[in-house]
KOLVO-720732 format. One record per residue (C-alpha): x, y, z. Coordinates in steps of 0.02 Angstrom, whole numbers, padded with zeros to 5 digits, always signed. Layout:
BEGIN
XYZ;...
//
This chain:
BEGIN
+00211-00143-01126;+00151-00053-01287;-00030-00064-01252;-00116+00093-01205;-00297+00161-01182;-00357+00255-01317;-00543+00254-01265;-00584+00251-01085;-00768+00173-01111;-00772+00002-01202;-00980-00022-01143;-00896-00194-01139;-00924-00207-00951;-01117-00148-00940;-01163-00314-00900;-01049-00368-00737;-00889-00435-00831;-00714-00344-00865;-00570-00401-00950;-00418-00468-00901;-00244-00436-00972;-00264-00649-01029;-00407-00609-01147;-00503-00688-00997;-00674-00613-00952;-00728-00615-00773;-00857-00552-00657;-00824-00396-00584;-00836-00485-00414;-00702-00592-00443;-00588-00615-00313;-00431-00562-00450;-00549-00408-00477;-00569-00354-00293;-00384-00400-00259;-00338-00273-00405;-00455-00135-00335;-00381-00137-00162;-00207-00120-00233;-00262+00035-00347;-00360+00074-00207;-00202+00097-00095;-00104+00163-00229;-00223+00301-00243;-00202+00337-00044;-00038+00311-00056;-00034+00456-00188;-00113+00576-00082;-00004+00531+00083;+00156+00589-00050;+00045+00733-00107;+00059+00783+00087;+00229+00754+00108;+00292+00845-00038;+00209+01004-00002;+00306+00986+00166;+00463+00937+00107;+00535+01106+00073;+00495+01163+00248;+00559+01010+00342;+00694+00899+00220;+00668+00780+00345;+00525+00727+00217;+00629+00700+00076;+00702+00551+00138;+00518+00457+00158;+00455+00517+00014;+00612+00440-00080;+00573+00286+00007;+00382+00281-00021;+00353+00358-00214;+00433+00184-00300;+00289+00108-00202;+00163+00178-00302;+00262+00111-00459;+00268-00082-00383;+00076-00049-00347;+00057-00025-00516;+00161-00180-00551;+00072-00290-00427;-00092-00222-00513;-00037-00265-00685;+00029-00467-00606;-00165-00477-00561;-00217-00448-00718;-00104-00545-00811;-00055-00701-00707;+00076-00731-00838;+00164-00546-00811;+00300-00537-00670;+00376-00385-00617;+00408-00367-00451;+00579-00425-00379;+00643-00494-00220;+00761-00344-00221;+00588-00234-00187;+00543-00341-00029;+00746-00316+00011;+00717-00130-00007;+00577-00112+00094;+00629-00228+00244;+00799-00117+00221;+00691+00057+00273;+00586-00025+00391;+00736-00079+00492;+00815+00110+00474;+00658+00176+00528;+00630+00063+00674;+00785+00089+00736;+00774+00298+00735;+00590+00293+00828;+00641+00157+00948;+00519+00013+01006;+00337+00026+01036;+00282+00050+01220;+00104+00025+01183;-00009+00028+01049;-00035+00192+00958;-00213+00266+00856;-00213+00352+00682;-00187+00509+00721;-00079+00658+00775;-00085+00754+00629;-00148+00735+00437;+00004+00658+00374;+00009+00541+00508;-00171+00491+00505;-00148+00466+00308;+00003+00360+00333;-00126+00223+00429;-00276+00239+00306;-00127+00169+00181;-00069+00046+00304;-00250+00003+00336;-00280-00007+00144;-00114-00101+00109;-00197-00251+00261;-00345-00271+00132;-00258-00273-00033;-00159-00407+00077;-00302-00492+00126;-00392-00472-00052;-00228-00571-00129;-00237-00711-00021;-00425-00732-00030;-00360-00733-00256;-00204-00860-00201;-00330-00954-00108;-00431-00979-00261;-00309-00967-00404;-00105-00982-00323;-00004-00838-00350;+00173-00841-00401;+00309-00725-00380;+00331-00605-00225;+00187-00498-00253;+00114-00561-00074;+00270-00536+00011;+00308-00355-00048;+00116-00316+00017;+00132-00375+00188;+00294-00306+00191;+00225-00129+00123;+00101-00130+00266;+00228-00150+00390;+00327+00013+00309;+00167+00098+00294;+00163+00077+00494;+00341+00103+00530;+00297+00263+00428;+00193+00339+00506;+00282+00347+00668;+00432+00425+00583;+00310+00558+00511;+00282+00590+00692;+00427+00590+00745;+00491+00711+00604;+00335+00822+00641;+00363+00824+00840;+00206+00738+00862;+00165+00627+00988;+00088+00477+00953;-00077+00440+01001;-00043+00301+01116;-00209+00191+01160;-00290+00190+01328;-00370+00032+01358;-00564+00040+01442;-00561+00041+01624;-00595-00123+01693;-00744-00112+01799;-00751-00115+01974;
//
């Protein structure tokens, strides 16, 4: 891919519509539009969640290992994000979904199975690890509103609900590397 910005403002958009990668022009409400926005949306979370980790990860190399894991992410973001705007462009492989599935399994097995449901929290790191597994649920949701309208090909859906389920499976071995516990939820009491 040769093309790159060399103006950030184009005034091309003042009036609702951007441009896809196609030559199409769309509203800025389009459901391709929104569906890119939740993935740089996530990627941008996702940045910040590594941002925490590295500045850990000379303190406890237990890090290292999750950040090797999660930094490609942002990469295959940016490849999902560049399939939405040109529906011709494929880049992401089944290998990526492969990958992922690979760590989630490695990870499940080290924190064990859940014996209830758990709440952001615990710490910072842990917290941000669910704002990107919330975000990662809405670009999710955002591309299958878009494949609704306008069928996506490739795995692009896959590796997002797949990256949602690391994102979780994350978190908990963020706590478990911190020696947090996890939040587990305590349901209402039922009234008497």
């Amino acid at each position: 891919m040769g093309f790159r910005l060399s103006k950030i403002y184009t005034r091309t958009g003042d009036q609702g519509e951007t441009g896809l990668g196609d030559g199409r022009r769309v509203p800025k409400d389009h459901p391709r539009i929104e569906a890119i926005g939740e993935v740089d949306a996530l990627n941008s979370q996702l940045g910040l969640l590594l941002a925490g980790l590295e500045g850990l990860a000379h303190a406890m190399p237990t890090f290292q290992e999750v950040i090797d894991v999660l930094a490609p992410c942002q990469h295959r973001l940016f490849d999902l994000g560049g399939e939405l705007a040109m529906p011709e462009y494929q880049a992401l492989k089944g290998e990526e979904v492969e990958r992922l599935e690979a760590a989630i399994d490695k990870w499940n097995d080290e924190v064990g199975p859940l014996e209830n449901f758990i709440l952001p929290g615990g710490s910072t790191l842990i917290a941000q690890a669910h704002v990107c597994r919330s975000l990662a649920r809405s670009a999710e949701r955002r591309c299958q509103h878009l494949n609704a309208v306008e069928p996506l090909a490739g795995v692009g859906l896959a590796y997002i609900n797949r990256l949602s389920d690391l994102l979780f499976v994350a978190a908990r071995i963020i706590a478990r590397r911190e020696g947090v516990p996890e939040i587990l939820w305590q349901p209402a009491k039922k009234p008497d």
